[in-house]
C-alpha positions in Angstrom: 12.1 -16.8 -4.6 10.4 -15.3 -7.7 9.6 -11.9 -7.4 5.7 -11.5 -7.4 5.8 -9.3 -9.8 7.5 -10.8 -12.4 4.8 -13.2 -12.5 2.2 -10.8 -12.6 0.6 -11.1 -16.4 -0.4 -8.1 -18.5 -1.0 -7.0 -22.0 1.0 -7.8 -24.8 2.4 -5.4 -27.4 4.3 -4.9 -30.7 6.2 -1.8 -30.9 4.2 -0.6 -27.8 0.5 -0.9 -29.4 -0.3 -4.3 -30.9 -3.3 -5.5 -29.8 -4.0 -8.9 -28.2 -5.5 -11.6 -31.0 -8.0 -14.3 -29.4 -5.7 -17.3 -30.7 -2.0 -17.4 -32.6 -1.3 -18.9 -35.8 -0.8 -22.7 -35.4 2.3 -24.4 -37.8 2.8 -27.8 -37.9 6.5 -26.8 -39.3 9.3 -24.5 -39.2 10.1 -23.3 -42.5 11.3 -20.8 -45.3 8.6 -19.5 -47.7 9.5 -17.9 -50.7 7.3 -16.3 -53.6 6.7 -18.9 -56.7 9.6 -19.9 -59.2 11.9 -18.0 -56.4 14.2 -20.9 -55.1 15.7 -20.3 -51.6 16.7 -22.6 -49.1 17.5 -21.1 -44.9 21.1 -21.7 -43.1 21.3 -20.7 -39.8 24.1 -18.3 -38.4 25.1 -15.9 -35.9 25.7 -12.4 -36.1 29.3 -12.2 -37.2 28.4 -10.5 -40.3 31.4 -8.7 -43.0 31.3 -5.3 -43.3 28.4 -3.9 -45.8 29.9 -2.5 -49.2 28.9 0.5 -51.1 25.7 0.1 -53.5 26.7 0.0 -57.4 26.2 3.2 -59.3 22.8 3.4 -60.2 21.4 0.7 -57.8 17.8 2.6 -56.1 18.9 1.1 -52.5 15.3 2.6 -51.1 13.2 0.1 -52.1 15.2 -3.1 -51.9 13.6 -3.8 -48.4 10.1 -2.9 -47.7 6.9 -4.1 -45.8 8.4 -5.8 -43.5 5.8 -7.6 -40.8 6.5 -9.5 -37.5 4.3 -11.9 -36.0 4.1 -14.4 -33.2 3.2 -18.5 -34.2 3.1 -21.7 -32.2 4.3 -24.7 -32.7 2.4 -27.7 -31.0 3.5 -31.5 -30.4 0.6 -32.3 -28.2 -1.8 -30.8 -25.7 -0.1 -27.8 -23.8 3.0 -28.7 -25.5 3.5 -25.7 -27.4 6.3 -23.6 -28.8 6.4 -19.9 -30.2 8.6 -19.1 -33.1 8.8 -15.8 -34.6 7.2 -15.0 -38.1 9.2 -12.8 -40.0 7.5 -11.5 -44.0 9.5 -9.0 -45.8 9.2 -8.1 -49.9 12.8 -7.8 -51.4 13.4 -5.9 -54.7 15.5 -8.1 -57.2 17.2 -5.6 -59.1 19.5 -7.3 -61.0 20.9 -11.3 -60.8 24.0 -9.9 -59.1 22.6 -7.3 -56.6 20.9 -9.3 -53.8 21.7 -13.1 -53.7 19.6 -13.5 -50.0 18.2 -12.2 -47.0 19.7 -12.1 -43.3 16.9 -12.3 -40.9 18.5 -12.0 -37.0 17.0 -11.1 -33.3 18.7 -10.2 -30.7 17.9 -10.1 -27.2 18.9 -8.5 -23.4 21.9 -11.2 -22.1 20.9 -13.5 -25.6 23.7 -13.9 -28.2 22.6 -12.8 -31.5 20.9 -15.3 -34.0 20.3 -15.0 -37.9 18.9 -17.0 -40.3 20.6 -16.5 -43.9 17.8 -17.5 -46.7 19.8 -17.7 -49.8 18.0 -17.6 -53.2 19.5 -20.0 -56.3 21.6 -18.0 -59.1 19.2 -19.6 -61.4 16.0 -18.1 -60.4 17.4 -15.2 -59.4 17.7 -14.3 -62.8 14.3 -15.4 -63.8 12.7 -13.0 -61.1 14.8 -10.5 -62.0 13.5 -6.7 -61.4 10.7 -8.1 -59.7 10.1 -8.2 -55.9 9.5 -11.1 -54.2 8.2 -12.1 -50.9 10.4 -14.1 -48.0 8.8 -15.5 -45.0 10.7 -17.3 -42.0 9.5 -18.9 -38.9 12.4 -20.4 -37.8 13.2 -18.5 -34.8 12.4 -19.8 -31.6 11.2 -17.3 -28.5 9.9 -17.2 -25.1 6.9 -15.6 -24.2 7.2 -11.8 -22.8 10.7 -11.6 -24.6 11.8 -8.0 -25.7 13.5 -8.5 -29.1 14.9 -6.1 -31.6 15.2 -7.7 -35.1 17.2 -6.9 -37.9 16.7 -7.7 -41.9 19.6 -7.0 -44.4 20.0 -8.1 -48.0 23.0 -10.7 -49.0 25.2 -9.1 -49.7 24.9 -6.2 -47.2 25.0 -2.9 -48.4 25.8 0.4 -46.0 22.4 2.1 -45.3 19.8 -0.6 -46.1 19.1 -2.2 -43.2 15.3 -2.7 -41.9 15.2 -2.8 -37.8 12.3 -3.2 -35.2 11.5 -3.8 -31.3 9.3 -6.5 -30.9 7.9 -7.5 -27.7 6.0 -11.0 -27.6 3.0 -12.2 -26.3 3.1 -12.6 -22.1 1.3 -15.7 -20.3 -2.2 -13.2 -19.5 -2.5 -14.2 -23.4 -5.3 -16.8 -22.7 -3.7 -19.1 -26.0 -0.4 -18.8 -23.8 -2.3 -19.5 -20.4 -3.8 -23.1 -21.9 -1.3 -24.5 -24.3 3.0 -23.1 -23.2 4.5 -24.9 -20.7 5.8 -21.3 -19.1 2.5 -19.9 -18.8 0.4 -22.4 -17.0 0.3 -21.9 -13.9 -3.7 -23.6 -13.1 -6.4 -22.0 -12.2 -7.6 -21.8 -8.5 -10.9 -21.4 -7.2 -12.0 -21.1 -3.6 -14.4 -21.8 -1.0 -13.5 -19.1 2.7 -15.1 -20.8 6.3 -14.7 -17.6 8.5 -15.7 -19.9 11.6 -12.8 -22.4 11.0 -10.5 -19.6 9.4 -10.2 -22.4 6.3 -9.3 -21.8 2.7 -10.9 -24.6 0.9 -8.7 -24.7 -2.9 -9.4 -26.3 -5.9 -6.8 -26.3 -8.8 -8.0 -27.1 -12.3 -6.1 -26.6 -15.6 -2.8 -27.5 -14.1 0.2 -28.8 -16.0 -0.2 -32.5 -16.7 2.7 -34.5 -15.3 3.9 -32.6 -12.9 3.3 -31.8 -9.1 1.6 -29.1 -7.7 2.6 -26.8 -5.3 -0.2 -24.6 -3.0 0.6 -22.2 0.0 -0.7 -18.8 1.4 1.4 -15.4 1.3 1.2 -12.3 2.5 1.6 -10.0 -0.6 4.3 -7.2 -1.1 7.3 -6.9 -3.1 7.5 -10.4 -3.0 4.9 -12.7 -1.5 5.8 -14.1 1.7 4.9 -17.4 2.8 2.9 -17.8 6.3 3.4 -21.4 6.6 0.5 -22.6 5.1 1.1 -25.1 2.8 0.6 -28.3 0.3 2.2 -30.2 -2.2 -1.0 -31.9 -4.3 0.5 -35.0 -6.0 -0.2 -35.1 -9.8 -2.3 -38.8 -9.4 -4.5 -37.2 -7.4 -7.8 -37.1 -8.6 -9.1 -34.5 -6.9 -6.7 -31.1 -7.1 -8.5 -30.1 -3.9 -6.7 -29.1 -0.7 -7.6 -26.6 3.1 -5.7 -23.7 4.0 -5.4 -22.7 7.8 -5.1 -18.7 7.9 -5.2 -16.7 11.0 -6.2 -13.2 9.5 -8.3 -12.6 6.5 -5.7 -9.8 5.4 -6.2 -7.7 2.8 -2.6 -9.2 1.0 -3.4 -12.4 2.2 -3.0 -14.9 -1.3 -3.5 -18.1 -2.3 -0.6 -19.3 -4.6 0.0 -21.9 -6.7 2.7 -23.4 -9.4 3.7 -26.6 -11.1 7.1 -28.6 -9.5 9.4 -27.2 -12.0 12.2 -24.7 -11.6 11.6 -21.4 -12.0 7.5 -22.1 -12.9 4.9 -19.7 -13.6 2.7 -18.8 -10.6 -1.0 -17.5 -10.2 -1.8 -15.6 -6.7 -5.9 -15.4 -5.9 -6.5 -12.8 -2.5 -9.9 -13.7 -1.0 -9.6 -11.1 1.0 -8.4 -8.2 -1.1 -11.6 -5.5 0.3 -10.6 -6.3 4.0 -9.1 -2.9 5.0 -11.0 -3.1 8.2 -8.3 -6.0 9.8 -5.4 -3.9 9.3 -5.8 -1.5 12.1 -4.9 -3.6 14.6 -1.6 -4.8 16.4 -1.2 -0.9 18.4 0.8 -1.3 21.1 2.1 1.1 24.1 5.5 1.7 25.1 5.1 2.6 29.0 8.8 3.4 29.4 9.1 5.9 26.3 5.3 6.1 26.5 5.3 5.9 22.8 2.6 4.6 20.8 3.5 2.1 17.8 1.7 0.9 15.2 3.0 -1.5 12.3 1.0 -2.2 9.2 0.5 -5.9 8.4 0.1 -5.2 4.6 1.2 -2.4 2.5 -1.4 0.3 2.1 -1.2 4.6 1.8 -3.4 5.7 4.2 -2.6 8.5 7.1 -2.9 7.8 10.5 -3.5 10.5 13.5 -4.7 10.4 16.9 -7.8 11.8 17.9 -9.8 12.5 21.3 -13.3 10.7 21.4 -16.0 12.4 22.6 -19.0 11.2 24.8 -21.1 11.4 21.2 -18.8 9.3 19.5 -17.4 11.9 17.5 -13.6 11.6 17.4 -11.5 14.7 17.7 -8.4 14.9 16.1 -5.2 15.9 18.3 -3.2 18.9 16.4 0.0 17.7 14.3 -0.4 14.3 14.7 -1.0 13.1 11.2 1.4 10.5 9.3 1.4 8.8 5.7 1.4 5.4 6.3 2.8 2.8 3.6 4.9 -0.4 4.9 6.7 1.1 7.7 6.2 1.4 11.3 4.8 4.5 12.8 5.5 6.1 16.4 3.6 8.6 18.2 6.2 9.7 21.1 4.9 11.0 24.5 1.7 9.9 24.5 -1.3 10.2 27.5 -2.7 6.4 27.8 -6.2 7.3 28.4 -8.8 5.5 27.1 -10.2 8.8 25.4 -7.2 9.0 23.5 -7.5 7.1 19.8 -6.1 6.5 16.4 -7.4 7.0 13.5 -6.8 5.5 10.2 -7.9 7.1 7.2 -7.9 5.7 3.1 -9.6 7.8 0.9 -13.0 8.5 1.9 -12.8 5.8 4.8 -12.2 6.4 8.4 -11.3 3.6 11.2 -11.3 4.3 14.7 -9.5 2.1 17.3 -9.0 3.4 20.9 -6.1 1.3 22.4 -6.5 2.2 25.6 -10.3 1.9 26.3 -10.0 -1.0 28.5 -7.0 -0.4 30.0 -6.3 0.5 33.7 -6.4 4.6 33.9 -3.1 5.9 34.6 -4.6 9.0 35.9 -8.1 9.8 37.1 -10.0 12.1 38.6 -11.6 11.2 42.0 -15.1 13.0 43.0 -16.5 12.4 46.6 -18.7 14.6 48.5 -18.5 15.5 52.1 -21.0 17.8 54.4 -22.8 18.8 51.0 -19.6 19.6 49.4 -18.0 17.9 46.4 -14.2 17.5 46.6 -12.5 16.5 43.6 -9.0 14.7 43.4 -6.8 14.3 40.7 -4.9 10.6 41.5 -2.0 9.3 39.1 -0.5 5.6 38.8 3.1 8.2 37.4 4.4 11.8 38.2 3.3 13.8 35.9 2.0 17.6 35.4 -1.5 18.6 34.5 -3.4 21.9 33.5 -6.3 22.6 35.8 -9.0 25.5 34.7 -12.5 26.2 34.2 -14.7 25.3 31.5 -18.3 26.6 31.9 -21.1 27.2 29.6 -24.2 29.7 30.4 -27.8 28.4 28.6 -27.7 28.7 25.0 -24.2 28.1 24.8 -22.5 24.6 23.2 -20.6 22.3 25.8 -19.6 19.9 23.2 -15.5 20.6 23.0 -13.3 21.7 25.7 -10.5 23.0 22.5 -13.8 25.6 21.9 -13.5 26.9 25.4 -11.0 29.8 26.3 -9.7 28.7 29.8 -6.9 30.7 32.9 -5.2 27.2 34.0 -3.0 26.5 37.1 -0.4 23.5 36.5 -0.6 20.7 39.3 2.4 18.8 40.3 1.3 15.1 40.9 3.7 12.6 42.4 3.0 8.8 41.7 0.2 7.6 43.7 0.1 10.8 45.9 -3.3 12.5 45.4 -4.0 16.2 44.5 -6.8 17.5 46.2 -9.2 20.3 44.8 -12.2 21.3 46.3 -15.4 22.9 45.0 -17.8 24.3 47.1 -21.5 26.4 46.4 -24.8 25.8 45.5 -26.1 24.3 42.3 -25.1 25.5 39.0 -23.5 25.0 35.5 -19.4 24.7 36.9 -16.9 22.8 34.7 -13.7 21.9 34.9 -11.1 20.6 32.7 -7.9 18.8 33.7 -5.5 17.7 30.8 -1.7 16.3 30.6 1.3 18.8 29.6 3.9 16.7 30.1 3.6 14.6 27.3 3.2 15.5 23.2 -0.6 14.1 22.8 -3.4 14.1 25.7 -6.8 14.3 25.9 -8.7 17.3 28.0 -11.1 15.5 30.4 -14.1 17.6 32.0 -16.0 17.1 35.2 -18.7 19.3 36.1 -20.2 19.8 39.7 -23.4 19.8 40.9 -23.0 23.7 43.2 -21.3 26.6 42.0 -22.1 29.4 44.0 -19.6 30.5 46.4 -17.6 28.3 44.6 -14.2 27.6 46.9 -11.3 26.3 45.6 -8.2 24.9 48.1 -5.1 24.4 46.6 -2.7 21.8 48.5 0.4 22.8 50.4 -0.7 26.2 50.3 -2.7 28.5 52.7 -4.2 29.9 49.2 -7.9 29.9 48.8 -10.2 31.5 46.1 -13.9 32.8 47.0 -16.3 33.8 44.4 -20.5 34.1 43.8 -21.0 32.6 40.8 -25.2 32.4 41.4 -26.1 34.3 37.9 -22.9 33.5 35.5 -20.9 30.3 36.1 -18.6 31.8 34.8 -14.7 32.8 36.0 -13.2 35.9 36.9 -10.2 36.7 34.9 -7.4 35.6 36.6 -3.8 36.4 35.9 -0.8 33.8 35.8 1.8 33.7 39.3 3.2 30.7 40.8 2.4 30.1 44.4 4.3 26.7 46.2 4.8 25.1 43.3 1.8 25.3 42.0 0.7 28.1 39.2 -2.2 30.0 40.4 -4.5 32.7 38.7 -4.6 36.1 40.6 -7.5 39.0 39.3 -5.0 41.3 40.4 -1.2 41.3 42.2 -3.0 42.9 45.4 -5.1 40.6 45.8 -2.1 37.5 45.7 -0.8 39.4 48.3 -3.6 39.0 51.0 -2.1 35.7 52.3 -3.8 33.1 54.4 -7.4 34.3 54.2 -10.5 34.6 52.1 -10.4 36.6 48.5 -14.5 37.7 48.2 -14.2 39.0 45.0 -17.5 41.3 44.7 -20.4 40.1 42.7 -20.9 43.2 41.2 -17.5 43.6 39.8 -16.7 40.5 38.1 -15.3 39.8 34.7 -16.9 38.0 32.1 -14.0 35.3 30.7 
């Protein structure tokens, strides 16, 4: 298969800065021009040349070879059935009848064996155009289009140190003259007509290469373009060039390409699509075993990808150290929480995409409200065993509520078994009382909040334990500073170590004496 980019056309040059003419020289002929009354008549050869000889005593060697030009001609036999030959006009000095007898004019090329053409000039008018200069001008050479040459003119015989040599790069296929009229450069031109609905291409080829077949498919663009299955052979009697395209994604590397039934033909690659970034951030999927989450782009494209927590507002937060470039490979987010909260986001430039996997998934953990006598009782219930961080998160009026991560919270860590339910329970009148349960057993999670309806008296039971935590939160809503001690496998907060050590009964910690957290 050809490598896309190979066929890829761009600018031609000469020595790196020639500029690209709207047509080339047309011959009819190839030939050997030489200036009047100069005889000469062209031999070709390759580049086995004899070694050069010292110049006479006296001979001015500087000026025996000078303005040398290189140009690119074509050669046509019929409509696009043209050639390119190489235009080679130099001015050589005739010093004396014996000095120069000819010109060698030779290009070389990468993996190409070397090949002169020797223009030889008659003894006889030599002499008459003797201590004049006179021009030369070959076309002879035959050359393919975006061929990196280096060409060489010497004087016959060849003298050490005058020798004239030059890079020449000629013209590539974008060279619209090339495009209409070389065999190697037309590749047809392809127009198109998209039906979303149907997901068709509809393709029309014009300009193709007469007598030949015409192949048509669709690729997904990269280092080389990579068929999808998609495709057409459109016979050279048909009348109409004209053929549908069945595509399943309008990706942004998605291509139409096309190329005549010849070996190793030019081809020309349209991308309807090229602006559809939007299609790419799909195909997430979840590991539940290494609960990993993988992502695999479609089409190559730098861009960073990160997870982020969405918020009721629609804002989406992003998750701390979880940004990756993003180019062709696949990317893993290890130990992820699958909770529909929990996002990616995909960013290019100035442009942000947001898809949240898990937003209609089942919840793998939730927590449960319920109320009983008055009192809400909240649960926390998980579908695997896993460890969470339980702690306030209150606000007083005036104060933002918009970001748990802006909150400064004294957790306990819950043990949950699969399926076994957690119970905590809340009790006291109304008031502003959060709370905010989040993950720690895994790398990325989300902090979800539920806030209750009573807070004062507020009474928290922790399972499996005869532990239970009174305070009067009627003014606050907020806290009391609590200090870190496990009790039964669960971590509780403690004000104080005395107070942790008034087992199986009521802590009243005293309005007047709380701490602000």
């Amino acid at each position: 298969m050809i490598h896309w980019l190979a066929l890829l056309i761009s600018c031609c040059c000469l020595n790196g800065a020639a500029a690209e003419i709207p047509q080339l020289e047309r011959i009819k002929k190839c030939q050997t021009r030489c200036s009047k009354g100069l005889s000469c008549k062209t031999r070709l050869d390759y580049w086995f040349m004899p070694a050069c000889h010292d110049p006479a005593e006296g001979l001015n060697i500087t000026s025996l070879i000078h303005n040398v030009n290189i140009s690119t001609v074509m050669k046509c036999e019929d409509k696009q059935k043209c050639r390119l030959h190489l235009k080679i006009h130099t001015v050589v000095q005739l010093m004396d009848p014996d000095s120069v007898s000819g010109v060698s004019i030779c290009t070389s090329s990468a993996g190409m064996m070397t090949k002169c053409q020797i223009v030889q000039f008659t003894k006889a008018s030599r002499r008459s155009m003797s201590g004049l200069p006179v021009t030369v001008e070959n076309d002879y050479t035959e050359v393919s289009p975006s061929q990196h040459l280096q060409v060489t003119v010497k004087t016959v015989p060849s003298y050490c140190g005058i020798t004239w040599t030059s890079k020449y790069h000629t013209p590539e296929c974008s060279h619209e003259d090339l495009r209409k009229n070389v065999p190697e450069c037309i590749t047809g031109k392809l127009s198109y007509t998209a039906n979303p609905e149907k997901k068709e291409l509809a393709v029309s080829v014009s300009d193709m290469l007469q007598g030949y077949d015409y192949h048509l498919r669709l690729c997904l663009r990269d280092f080389i373009c990579s068929g999808t299955g998609a495709y057409t052979l459109i016979k050279k009697e048909q009348p109409l060039k004209t053929a549908v395209l069945q595509y399943s994604r309008p990706l942004p590397c998605l291509c139409i390409e096309g190329w005549s039934a010849f070996m190793d033909a030019p081809r020309v690659q349209v991308c309807p699509f090229r602006n559809r970034l939007d299609e790419l951030w799909f195909g997430i999927t979840f590991d539940p075993l290494e609960e990993a989450l993988i992502w695999e782009p479609a089409c190559p494209v730098t861009a960073v990808a990160g997870l982020c927590e969405k918020r009721e507002d629609g804002v989406c937060v992003d998750l701390p150290d979880s940004l990756q470039n993003v180019s062709r490979d696949k990317i893993t987010f290890a130990k992820v929480d699958p909770h529909p909260q929990l996002c990616m986001k995909f960013t290019v430039g100035s442009q942000s995409w947001i898809r949240c996997p898990f937003a209609d998934s089942i919840k793998v953990w939730d927590m449960i409200v319920s109320s009983q006598h008055g009192y809400e009782e909240l649960q926390i219930l998980s579908r695997v065993t896993a460890k969470f961080s339980v702690g306030p998160w209150g606000t007083s009026a005036g104060e933002s509520a918009d970001s748990p991560a802006d909150q400064t919270t004294y957790t306990i860590l819950v043990d949950v078994e699969k399926q076994k339910p957690v119970e905590l329970q809340l009790r006291g009148k109304e008031c502003n009382f959060c709370q905010q349960v989040k993950r720690v057993d895994v790398k990325y999670a989300t902090t979800v909040v539920h806030c209750t309806k009573s807070c004062s008296n507020v009474q928290i039971v922790f399972p499996g334990s005869s532990l239970r935590l009174d305070a009067d939160y009627s003014t606050s809503c907020r806290l009391p500073l609590w200090h870190h001690h496990h009790h039964s496998g669960v971590l509780v907060t403690a004000s104080s170590v005395s107070q942790q050590k008034r087992k199986s009964r009521r802590l009243p910690l005293r309005k007047n004496r709380r701490r602000r957290v």
